[in-house]
C-alpha positions as CSV (number, residue, x, y, z in Angstrom):
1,X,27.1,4.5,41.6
2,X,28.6,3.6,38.1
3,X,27.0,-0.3,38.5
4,X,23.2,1.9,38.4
5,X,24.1,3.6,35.3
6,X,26.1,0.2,33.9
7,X,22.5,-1.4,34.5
8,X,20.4,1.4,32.3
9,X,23.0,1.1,29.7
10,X,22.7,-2.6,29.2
11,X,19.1,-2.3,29.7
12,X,18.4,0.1,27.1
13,X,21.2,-1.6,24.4
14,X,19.5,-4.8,25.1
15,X,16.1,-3.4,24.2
16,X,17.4,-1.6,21.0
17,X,18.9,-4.8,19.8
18,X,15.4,-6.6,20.2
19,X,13.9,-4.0,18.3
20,X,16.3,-4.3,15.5
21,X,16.1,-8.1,15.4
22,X,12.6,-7.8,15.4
23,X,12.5,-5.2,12.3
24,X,15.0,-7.4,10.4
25,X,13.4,-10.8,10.9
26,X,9.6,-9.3,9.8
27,X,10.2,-6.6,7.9
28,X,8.3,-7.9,5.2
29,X,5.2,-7.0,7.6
30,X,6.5,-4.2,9.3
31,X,7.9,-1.7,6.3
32,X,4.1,-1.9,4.3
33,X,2.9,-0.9,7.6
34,X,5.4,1.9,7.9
35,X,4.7,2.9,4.1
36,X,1.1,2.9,4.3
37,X,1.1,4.9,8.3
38,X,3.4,7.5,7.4
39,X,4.2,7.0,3.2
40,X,2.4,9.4,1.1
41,X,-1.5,9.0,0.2
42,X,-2.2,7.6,-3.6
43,X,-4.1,10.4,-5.3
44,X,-7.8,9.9,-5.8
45,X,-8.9,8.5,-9.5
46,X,-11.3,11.3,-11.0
47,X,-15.0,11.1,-11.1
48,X,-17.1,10.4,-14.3
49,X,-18.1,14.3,-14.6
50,X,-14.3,15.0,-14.2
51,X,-13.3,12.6,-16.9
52,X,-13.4,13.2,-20.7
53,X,-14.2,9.7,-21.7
54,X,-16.7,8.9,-19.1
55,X,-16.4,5.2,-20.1
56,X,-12.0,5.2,-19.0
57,X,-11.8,3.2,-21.8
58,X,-8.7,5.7,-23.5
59,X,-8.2,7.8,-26.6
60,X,-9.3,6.4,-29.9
61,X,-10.4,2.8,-28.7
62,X,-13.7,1.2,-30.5
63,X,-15.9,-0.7,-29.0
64,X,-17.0,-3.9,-30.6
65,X,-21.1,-3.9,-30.4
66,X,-21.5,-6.8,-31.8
67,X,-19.0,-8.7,-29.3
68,X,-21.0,-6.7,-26.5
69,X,-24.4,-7.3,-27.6
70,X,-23.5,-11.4,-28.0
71,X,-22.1,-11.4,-24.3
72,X,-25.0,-9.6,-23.1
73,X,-27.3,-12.2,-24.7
74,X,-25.4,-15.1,-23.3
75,X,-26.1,-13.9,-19.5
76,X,-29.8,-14.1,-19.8
């Protein structure tokens, strides 16, 4: 009777040491997939009616027209 429960001891360490071999030799691939299955959700970037600069360019930043209007006139 001990041999039975001898044979589901080795069985089940033998299959927990594959699983950790396994998650040490790729877990370059397998903690991103842990992170993004169970790691907590980025928040959602606002919409243009939420934003106060609807252009997300930041606070106090100029835009060059003249720069702008030359690029524009080099695509056509």
């Amino acid at each position: 009777m001990w041999i039975t429960y001898f044979n589901w001891f080795i069985a089940l360490l033998s299959i927990f040491i594959w699983v950790g071999t396994y998650i040490v030799w790729q877990r370059d691939k397998v903690i991103p997939w842990l992170d993004n299955k169970f790691g907590k959700d980025d928040p959602m970037p606002p919409t243009p009616k939420q934003q106060n600069n609807p252009l997300n360019i930041g606070e106090n930043t100029k835009i060059n027209y003249k720069t702008t209007q030359a690029s524009e006139t080099k695509k056509d």
